[in-house]
MIFI-532097 format. One line per 4 residues: their letters; for each residue x, y, z of N, C-alpha, C, CB. Coordinates in steps of 0.001 Angstrom, whole numbers, plus 500000, padded with zeros to 6 digits. Last residue first. Glycine has a CB too. Layout:
REM MIFI-532097
a> X:Y:Z:X:Y:Z:X:Y:Z:X:Y:Z  ... $
This chain:
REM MIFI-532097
xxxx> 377422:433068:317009:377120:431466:317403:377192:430923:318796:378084:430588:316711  378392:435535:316754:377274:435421:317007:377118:433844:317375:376515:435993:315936  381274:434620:316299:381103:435372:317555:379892:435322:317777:381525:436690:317612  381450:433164:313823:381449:432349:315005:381241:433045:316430:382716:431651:315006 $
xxxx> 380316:435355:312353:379454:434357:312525:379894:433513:313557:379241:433683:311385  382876:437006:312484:381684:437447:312967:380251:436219:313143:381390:438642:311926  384559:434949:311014:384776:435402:312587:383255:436171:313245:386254:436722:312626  383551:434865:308809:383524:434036:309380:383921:434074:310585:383889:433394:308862 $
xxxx> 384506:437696:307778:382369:437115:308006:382143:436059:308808:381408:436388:306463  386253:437714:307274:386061:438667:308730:384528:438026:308761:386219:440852:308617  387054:435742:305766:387197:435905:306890:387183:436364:307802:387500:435834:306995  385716:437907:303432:385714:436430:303864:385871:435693:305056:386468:435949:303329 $
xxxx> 387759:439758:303727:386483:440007:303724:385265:438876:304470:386311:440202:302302  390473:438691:302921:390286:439451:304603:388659:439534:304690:391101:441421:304800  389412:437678:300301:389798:437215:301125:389813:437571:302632:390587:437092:300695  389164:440951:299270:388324:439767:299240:388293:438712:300369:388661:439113:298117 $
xxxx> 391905:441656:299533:390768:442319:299921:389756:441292:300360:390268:443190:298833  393654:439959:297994:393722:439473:299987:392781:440452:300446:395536:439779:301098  393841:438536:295596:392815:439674:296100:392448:439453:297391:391510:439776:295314  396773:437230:294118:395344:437028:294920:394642:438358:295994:395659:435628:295984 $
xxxx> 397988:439304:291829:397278:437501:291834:396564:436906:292934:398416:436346:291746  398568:440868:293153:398100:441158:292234:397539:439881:292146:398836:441738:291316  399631:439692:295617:398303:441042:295531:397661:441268:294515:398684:442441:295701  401698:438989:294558:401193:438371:295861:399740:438976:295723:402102:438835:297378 $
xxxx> 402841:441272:293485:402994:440410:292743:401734:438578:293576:404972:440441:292668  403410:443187:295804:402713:443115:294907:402082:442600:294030:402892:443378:294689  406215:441396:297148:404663:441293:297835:403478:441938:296762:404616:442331:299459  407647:441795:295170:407136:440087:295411:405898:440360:296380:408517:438855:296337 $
xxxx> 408007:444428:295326:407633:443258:294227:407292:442349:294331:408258:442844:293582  408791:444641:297923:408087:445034:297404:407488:444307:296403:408459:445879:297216  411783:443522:297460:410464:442540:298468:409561:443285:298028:410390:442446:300367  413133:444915:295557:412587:443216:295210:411443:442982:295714:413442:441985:295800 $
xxxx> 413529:447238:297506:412379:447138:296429:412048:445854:295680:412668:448069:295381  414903:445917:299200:413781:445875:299715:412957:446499:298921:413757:446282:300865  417253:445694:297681:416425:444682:298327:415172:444450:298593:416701:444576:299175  418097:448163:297283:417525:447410:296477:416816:446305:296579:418147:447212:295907 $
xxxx> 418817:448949:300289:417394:449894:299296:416960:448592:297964:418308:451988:298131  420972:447016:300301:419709:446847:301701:418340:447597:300902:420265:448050:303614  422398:448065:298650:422006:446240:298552:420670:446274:299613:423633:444866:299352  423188:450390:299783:422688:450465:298618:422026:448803:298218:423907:451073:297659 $
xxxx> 424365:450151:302233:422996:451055:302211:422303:450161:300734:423383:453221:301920  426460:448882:301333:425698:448227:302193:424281:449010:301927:426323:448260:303714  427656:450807:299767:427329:449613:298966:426523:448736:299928:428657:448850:298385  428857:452802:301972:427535:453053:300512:427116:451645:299709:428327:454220:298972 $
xxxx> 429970:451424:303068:429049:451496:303672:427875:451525:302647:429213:452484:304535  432038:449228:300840:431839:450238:302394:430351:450129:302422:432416:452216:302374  431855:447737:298617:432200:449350:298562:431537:449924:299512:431842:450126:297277  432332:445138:299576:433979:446001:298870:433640:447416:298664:434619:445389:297053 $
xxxx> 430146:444445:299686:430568:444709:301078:431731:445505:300399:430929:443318:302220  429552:443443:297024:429006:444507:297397:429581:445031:298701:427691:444289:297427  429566:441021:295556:430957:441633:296223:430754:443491:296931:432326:441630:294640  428436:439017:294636:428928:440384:294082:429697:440880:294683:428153:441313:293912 $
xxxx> 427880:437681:296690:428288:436996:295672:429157:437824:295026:427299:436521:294899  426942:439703:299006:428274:439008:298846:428902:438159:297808:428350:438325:299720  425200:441741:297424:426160:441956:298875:427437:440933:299380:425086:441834:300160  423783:440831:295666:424735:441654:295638:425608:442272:296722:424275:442403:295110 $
xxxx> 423101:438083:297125:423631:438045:295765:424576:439365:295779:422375:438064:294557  422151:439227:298955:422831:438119:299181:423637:438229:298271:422208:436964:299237  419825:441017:298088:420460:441146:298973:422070:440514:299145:419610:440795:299738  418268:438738:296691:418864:440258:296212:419937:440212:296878:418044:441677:296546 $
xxxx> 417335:437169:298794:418225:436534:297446:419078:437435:296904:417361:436077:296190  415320:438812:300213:416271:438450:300837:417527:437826:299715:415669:437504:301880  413690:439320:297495:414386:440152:298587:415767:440007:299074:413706:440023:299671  413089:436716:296972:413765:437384:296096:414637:438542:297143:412679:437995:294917 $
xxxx> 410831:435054:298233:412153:435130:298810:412975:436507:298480:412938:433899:298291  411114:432844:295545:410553:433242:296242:411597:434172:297360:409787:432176:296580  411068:433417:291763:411902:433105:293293:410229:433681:294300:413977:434597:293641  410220:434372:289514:409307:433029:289741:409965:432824:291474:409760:431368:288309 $
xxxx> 411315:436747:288677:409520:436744:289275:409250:435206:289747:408112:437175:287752  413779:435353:287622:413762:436414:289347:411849:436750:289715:414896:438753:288948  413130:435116:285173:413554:434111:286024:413232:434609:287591:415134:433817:285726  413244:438128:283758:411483:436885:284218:412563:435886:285301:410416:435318:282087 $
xxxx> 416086:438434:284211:415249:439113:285378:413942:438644:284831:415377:440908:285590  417035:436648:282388:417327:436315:284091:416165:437340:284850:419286:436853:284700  416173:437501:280628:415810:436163:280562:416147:436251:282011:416548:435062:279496  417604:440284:280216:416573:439890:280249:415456:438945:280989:416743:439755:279557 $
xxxx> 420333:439343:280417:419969:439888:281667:418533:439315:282208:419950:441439:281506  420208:438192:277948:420074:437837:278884:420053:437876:280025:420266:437536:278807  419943:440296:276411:418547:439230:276398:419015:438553:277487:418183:438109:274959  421878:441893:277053:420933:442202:276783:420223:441417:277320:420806:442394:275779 $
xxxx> 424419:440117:276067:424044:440418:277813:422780:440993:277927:425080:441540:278646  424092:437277:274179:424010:438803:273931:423566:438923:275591:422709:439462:272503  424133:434266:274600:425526:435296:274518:425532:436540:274685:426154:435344:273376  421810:432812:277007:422720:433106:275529:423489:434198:275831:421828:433504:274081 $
xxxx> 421387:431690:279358:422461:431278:278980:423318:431959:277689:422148:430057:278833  418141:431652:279780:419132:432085:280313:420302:432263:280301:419121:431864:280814  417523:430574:277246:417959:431687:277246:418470:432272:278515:417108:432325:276742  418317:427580:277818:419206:428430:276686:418540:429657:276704:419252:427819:275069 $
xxxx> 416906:427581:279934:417652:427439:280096:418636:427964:279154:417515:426572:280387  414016:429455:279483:414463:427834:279456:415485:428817:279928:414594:426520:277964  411683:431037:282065:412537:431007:280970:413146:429693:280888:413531:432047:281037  408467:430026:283036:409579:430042:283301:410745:430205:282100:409618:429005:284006 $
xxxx> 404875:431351:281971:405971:430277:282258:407408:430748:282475:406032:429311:281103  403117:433207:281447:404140:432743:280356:404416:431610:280465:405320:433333:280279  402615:433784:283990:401938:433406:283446:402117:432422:281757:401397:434447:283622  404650:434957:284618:404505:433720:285784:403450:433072:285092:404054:434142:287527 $
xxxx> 404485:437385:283164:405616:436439:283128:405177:435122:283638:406806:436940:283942  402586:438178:284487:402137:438350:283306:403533:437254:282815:401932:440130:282755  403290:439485:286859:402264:438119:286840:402417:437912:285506:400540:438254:287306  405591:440936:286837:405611:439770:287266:404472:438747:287074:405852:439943:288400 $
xxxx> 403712:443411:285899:404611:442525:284733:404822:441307:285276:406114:443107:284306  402797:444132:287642:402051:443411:287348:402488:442697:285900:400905:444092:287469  405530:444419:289391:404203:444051:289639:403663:443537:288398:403401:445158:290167  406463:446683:288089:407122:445124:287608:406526:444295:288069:408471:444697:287945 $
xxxx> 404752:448430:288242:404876:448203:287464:405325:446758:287011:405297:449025:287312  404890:449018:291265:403664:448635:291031:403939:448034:289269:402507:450039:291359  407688:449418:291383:407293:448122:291792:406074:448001:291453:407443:447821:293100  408211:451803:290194:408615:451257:289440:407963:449691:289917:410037:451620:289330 $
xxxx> 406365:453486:292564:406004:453488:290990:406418:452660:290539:406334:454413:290166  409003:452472:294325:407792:452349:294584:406775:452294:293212:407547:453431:295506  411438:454034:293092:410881:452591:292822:409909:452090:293296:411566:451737:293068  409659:457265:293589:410250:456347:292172:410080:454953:292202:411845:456449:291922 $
xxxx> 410381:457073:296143:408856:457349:295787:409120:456789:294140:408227:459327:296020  413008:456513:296864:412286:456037:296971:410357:455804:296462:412764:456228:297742  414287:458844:295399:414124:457237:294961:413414:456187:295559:415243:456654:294953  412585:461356:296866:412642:461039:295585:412712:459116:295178:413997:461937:295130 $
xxxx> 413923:460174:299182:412671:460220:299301:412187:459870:297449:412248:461820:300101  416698:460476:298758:416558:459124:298789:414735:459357:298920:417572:458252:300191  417568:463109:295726:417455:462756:297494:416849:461578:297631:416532:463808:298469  418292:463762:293367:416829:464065:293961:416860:463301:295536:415439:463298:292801 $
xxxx> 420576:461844:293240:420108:463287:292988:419432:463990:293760:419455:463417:292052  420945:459172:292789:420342:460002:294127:420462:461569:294216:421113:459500:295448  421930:458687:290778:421114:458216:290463:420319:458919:292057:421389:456664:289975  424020:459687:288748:424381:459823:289977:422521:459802:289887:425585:461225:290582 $
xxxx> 426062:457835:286365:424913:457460:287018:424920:458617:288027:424916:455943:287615  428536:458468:283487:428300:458393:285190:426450:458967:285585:429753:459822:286103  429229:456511:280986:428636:457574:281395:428379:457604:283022:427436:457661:280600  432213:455311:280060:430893:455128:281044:430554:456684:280855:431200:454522:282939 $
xxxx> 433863:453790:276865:433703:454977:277943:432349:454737:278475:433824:456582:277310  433543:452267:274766:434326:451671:275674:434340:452805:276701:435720:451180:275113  430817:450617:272996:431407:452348:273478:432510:451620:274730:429677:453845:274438  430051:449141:270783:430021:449092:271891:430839:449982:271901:430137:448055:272507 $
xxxx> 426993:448086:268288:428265:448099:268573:428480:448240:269916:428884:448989:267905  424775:445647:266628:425182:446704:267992:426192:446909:268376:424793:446482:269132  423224:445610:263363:424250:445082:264181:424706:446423:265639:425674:444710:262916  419854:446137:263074:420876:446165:262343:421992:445580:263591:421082:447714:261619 $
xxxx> 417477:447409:264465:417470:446754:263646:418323:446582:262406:416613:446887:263525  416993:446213:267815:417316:446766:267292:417540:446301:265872:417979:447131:267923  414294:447394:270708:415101:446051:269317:415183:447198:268301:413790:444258:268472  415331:447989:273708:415170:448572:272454:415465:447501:271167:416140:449820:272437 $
xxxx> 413037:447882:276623:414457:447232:276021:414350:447528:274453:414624:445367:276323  411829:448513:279651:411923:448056:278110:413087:448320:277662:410991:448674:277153  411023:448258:282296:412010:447749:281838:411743:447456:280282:412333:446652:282666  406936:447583:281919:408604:447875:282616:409757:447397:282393:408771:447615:283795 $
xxxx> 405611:446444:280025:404929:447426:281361:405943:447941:281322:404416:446931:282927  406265:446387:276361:405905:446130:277990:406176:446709:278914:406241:445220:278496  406920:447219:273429:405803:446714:274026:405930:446185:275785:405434:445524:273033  410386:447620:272752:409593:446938:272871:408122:447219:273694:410283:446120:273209 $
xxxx> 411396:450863:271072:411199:449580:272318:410388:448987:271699:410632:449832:273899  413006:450492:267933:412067:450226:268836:411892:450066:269778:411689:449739:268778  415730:451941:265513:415378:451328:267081:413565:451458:267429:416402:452495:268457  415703:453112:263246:416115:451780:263189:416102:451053:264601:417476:451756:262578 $
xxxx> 415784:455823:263618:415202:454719:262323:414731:453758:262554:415999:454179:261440  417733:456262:265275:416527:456441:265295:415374:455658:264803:416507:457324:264903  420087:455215:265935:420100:455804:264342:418150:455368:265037:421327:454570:262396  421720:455593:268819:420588:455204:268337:420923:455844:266813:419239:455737:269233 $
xxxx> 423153:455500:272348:423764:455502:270894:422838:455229:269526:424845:454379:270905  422427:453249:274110:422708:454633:274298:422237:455489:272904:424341:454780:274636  422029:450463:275609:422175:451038:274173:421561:452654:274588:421099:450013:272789  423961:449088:278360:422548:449811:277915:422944:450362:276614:421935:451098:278987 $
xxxx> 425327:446775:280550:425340:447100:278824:423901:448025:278891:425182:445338:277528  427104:446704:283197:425695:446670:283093:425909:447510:282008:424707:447102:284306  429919:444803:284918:429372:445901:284107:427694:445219:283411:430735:446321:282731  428084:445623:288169:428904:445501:287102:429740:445015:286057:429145:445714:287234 $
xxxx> 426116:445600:290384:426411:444409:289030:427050:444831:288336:425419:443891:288120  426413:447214:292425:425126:447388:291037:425358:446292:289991:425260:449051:290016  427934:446423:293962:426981:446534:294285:425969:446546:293487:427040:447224:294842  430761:447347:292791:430021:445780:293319:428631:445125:293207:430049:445720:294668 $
xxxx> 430353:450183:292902:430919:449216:291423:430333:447638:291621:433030:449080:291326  429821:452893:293114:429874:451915:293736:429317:450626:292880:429251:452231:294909  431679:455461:293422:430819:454800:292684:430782:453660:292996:430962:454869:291538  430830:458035:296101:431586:457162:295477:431101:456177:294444:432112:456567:296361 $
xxxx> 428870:460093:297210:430231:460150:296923:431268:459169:296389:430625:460463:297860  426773:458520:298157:427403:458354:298852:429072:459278:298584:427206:456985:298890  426871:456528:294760:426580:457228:295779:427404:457172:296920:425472:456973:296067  426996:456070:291506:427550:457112:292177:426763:456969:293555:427397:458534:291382 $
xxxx> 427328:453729:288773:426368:454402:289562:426968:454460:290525:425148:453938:289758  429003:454057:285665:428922:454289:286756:427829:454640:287807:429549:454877:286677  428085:452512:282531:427334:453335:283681:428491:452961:284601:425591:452828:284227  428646:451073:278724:428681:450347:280825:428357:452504:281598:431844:449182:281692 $
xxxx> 426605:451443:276426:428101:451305:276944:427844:450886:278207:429066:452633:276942  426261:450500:272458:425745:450442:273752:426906:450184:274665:424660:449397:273876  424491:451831:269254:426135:451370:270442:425558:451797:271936:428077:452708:270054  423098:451272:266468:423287:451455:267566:424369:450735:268558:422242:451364:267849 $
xxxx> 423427:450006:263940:422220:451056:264231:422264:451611:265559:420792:450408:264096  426329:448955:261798:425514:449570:263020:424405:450435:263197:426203:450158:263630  427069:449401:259424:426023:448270:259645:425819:448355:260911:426385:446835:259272  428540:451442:258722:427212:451433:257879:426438:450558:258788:427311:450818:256234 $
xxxx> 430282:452938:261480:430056:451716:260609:428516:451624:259774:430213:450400:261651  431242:456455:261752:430184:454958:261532:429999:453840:260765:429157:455163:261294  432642:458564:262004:433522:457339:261013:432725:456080:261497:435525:457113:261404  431300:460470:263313:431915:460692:262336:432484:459247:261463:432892:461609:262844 $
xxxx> 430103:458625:265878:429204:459321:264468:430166:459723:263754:428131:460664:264654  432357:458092:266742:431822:457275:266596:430888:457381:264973:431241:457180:267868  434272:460183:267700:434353:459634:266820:433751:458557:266040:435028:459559:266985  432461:461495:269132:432263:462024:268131:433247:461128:267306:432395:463478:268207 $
xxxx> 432108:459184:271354:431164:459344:270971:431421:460317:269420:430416:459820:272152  434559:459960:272268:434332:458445:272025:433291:458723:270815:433659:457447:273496  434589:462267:273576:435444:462144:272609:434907:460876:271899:436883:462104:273114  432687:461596:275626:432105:462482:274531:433103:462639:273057:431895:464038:275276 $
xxxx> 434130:460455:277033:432707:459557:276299:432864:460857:275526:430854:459053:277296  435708:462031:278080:436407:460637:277829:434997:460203:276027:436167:459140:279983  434121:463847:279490:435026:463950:278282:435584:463154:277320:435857:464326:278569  431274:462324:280679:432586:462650:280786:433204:462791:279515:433248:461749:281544 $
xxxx> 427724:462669:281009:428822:462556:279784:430080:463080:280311:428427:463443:278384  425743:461681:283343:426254:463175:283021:427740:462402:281786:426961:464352:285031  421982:461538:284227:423374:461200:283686:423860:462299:283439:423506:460368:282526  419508:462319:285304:420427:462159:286516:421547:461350:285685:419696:461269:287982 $
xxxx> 418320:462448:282777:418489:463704:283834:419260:464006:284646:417760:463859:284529  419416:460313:280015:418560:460311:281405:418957:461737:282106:419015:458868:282526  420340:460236:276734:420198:460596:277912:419330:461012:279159:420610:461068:277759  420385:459095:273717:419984:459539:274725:420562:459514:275967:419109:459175:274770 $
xxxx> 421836:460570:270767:422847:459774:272133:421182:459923:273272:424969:461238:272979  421467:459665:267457:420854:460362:268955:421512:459909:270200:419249:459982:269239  422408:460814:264370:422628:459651:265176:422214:460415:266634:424324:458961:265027  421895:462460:262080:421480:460771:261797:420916:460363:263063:422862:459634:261409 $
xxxx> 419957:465243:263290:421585:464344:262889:420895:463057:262785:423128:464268:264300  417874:466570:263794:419164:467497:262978:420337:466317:262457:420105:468828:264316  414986:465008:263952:416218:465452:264758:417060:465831:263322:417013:464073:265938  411850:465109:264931:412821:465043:263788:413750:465320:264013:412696:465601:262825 $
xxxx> 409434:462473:266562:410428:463864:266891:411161:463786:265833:411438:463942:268289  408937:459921:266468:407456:461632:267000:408367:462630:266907:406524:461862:269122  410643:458561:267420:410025:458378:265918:409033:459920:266304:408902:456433:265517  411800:458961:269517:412290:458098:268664:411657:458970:267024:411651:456355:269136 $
xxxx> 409575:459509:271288:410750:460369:271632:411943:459741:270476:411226:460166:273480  407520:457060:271244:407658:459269:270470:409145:459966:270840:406140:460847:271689  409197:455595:272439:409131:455441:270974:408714:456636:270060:408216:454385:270718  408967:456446:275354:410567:456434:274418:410072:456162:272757:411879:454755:275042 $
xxxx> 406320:456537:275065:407106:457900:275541:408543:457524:274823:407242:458151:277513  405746:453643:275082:405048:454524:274308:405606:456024:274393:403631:454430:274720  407192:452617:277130:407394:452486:275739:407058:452940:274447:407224:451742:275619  405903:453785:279050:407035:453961:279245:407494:453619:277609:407559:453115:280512 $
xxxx> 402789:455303:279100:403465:453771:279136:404961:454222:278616:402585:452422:277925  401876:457998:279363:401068:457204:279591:402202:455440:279529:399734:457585:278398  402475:461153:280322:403406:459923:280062:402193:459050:279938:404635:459445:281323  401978:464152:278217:401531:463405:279312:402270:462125:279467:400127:463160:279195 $
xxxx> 404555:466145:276570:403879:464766:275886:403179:463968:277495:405483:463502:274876  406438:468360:275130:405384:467618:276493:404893:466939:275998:404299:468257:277331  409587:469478:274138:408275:468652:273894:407638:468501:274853:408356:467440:273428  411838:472027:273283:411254:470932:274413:409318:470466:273576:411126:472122:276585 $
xxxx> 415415:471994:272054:414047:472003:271998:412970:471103:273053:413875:471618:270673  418059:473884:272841:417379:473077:273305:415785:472971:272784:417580:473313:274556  419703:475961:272281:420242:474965:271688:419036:473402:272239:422061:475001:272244  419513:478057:274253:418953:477988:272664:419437:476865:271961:419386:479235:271755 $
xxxx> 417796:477220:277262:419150:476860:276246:418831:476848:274969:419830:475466:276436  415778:478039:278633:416341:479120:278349:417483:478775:277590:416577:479860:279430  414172:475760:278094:413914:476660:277341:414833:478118:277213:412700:476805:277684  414938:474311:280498:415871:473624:279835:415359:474653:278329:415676:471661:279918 $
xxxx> 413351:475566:282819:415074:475372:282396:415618:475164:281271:415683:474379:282911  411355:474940:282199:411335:476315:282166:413171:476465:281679:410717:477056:283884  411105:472530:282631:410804:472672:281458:411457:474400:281091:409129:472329:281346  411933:472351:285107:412096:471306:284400:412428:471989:283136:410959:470359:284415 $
xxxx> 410008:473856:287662:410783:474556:287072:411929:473628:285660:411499:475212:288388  407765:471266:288005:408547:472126:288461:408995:472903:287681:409347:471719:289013  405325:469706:286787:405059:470861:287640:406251:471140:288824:403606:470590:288330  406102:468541:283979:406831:468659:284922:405677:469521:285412:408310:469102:284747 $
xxxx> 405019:466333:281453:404245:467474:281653:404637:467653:283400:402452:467192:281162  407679:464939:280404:406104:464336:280536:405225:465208:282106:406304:462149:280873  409376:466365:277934:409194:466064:279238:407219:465628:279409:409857:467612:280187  412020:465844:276347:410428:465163:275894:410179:465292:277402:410224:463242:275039 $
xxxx> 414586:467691:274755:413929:467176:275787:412577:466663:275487:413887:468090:276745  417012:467833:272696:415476:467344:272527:415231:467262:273731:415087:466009:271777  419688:469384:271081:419063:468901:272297:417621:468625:272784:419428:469619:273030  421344:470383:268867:419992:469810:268761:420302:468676:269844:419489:469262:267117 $
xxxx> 424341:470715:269622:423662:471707:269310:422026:471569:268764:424502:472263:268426  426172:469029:271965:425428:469033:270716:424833:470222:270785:424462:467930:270483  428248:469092:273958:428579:469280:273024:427907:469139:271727:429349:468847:273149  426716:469704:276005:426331:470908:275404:427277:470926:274236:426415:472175:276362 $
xxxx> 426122:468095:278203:425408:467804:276687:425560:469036:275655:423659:467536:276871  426452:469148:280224:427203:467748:279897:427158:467464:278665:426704:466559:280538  424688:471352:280627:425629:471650:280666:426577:470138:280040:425724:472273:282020  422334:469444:280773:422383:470224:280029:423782:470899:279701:421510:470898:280400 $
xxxx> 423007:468173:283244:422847:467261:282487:422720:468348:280903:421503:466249:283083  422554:470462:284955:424132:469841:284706:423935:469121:283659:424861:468887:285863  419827:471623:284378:421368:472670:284056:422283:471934:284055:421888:473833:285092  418851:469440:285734:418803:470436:284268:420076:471046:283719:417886:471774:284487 $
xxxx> 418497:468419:288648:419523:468241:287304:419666:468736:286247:419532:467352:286802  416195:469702:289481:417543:469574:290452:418841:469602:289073:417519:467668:291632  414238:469299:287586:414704:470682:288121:416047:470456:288520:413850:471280:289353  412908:467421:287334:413724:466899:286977:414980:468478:287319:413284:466172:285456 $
xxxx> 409831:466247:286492:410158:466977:287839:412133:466652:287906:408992:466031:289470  410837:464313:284161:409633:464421:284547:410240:465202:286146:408696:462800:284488  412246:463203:280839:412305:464362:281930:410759:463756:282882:412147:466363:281013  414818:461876:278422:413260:462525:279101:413111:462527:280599:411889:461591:278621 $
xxxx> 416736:464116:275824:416393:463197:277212:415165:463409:277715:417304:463453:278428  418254:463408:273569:417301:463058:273843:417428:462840:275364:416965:462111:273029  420873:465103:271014:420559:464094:272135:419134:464214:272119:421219:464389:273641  422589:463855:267481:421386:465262:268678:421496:464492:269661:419299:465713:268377 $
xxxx> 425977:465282:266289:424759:463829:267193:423581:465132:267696:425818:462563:269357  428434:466285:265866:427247:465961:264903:426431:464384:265044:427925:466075:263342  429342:468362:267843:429688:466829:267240:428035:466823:266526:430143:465236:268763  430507:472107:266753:429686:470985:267817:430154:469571:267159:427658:471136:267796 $
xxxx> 430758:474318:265279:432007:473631:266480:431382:472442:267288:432545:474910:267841  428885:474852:263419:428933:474715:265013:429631:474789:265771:428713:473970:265450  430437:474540:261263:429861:475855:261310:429639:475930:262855:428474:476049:260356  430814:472146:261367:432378:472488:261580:431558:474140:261604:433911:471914:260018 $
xxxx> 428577:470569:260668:429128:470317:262407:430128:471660:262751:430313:468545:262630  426388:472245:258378:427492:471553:258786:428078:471649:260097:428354:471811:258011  422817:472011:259029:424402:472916:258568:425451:471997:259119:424692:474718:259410  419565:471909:258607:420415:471035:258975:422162:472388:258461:419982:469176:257903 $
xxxx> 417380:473260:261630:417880:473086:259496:419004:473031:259776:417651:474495:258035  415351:472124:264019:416652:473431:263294:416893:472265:262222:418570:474095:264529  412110:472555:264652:413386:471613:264123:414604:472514:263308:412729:470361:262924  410554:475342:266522:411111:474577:265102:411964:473710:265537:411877:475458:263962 $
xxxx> 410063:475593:269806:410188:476105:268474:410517:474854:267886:411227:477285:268226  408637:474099:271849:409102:475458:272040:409101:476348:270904:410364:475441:272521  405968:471315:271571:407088:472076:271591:407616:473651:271266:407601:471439:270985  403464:469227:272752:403841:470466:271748:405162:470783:272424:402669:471919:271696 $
xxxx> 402474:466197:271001:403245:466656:271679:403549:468253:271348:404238:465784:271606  399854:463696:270104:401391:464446:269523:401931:465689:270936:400933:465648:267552  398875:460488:269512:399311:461634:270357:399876:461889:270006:399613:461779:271341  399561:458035:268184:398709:459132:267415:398870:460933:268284:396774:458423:267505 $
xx> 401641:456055:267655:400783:456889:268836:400540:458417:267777:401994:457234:270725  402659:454206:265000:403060:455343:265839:401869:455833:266634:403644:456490:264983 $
């Protein structure tokens, strides 16, 4: 465990029965960073628990301030330093009121549907599950736009704490888990442009310097085989497909293609055009980072500016 610790508002509430609450007997988890816009809804969505954890990684907005006026909310700070290292204190660094933790992102919001799902889940749990994982709506434009994002897309939600890890790497981590994974048949809805397209944009920018230098570190590995591109669990093999996607060239333009017409992305109008064209061109990002990271075109431009200056003196 990270030795860093984290301070928070008040106490770990003492444990009482669900039916004294009227609540479901899950805590949540969400982590935060400048996250103001969404507080109150994503708080309001969640309010069928009564141990609500935020872990925010030290907001200079109004974030933190928000989510202290819900007595039903405890908050943590914790600086962010590695993405796996923040979800695993937010796992294990924290004591929660209930077995079972639903996390949640800022810009998610729990429909009724899920939240019914969800209390029957923790109430009549299978012993041999440690965790359940469901499909997302991602929202823009006013509409969800289903083609475009690959649908359906599995994320483990649903945690016995205990018993989940991320994994160790730059970006995109992924939780091993340590017992059997069930599955939620309700979405949680994505509205992932919240914060306005500057926001996402300044986001996957951050997120490209990251898969950046994860991309080399893959390319370095070597290429996935074939049986894992291929195995059964959608997890690992998303996985296995996205190292595969650092070795393309191109990728950008491939993106694009893929979810715009393989996928079927043109089927959700305009918003699904916008939306294949933004993702795209965070691929190309990547691939040009990934370009940068492995050869030092500083250097290089350097090099060749010496040799232009020597043929001008000559």
């Amino acid at each position: 465990m990270d030795s860093q610790t984290a301070h928070e508002n008040k106490p770990a509430p003492t444990p009482e029965s669900p039916s004294e609450t009227g609540r479901i007997p899950v805590s949540c988890l969400i982590l935060t960073k400048n996250e103001q816009v969404n507080m109150e809804a994503v708080l309001r969505t969640l309010s069928f628990s009564d141990d609500i954890v935020v872990l925010d990684s030290i907001s200079d907005d109004d974030t933190v301030q928000i989510a202290k006026e819900n007595p039903n909310v405890r908050v943590f700070e914790r600086p962010f330093d590695t993405e796996y290292k923040q979800r695993n204190f937010g796992l294990h660094g924290i004591d929660y009121k209930y077995p079972w933790v639903y996390i949640c992102d800022a810009d998610e919001r729990v429909p009724d549907d899920l939240r019914d799902e969800i209390q029957q889940v923790v109430t009549n749990a299978n012993p041999e599950h440690a965790a359940y994982r469901l499909r997302y709506k991602n929202m823009y434009l006013g509409k969800w736009i289903k083609n475009a994002t690959s649908y359906p897309v599995w994320i483990i939600r649903l945690v016995q704490p205990k018993k989940v890890t991320y994994e160790k790497r730059t970006t995109n981590v992924h939780p091993i888990v340590d017992g059997k994974i069930g599955e939620l048949q309700k979405h949680f809805i994505h509205y992932s442009f919240n914060n306005g397209l500057r926001h996402w944009f300044e986001k996957h920018n951050f997120y490209s310097d990251r898969e950046s230098v994860e991309g080399v570190a893959v390319r370095k590995d070597g290429m996935p085989t074939f049986k894992q591109l291929t195995q059964k669990d959608p997890i690992q093999r998303r996985r296995a497909i996205k190292n595969f996607s650092f070795f393309l060239r191109g990728r950008g333009l491939f993106r694009f293609l893929y979810s715009y017409i393989l996928r079927g992305g043109w089927l959700d109008g305009i918003a699904g055009f916008h939306y294949c064209a933004m993702i795209s061109m965070y691929e190309y990002w990547i691939e040009l980072k990934i370009k940068e990271n492995e050869v030092d075109w500083s250097v290089r431009t350097m090099e060749l500016s010496h040799q232009l200056l020597k043929k001008d003196e000559a």
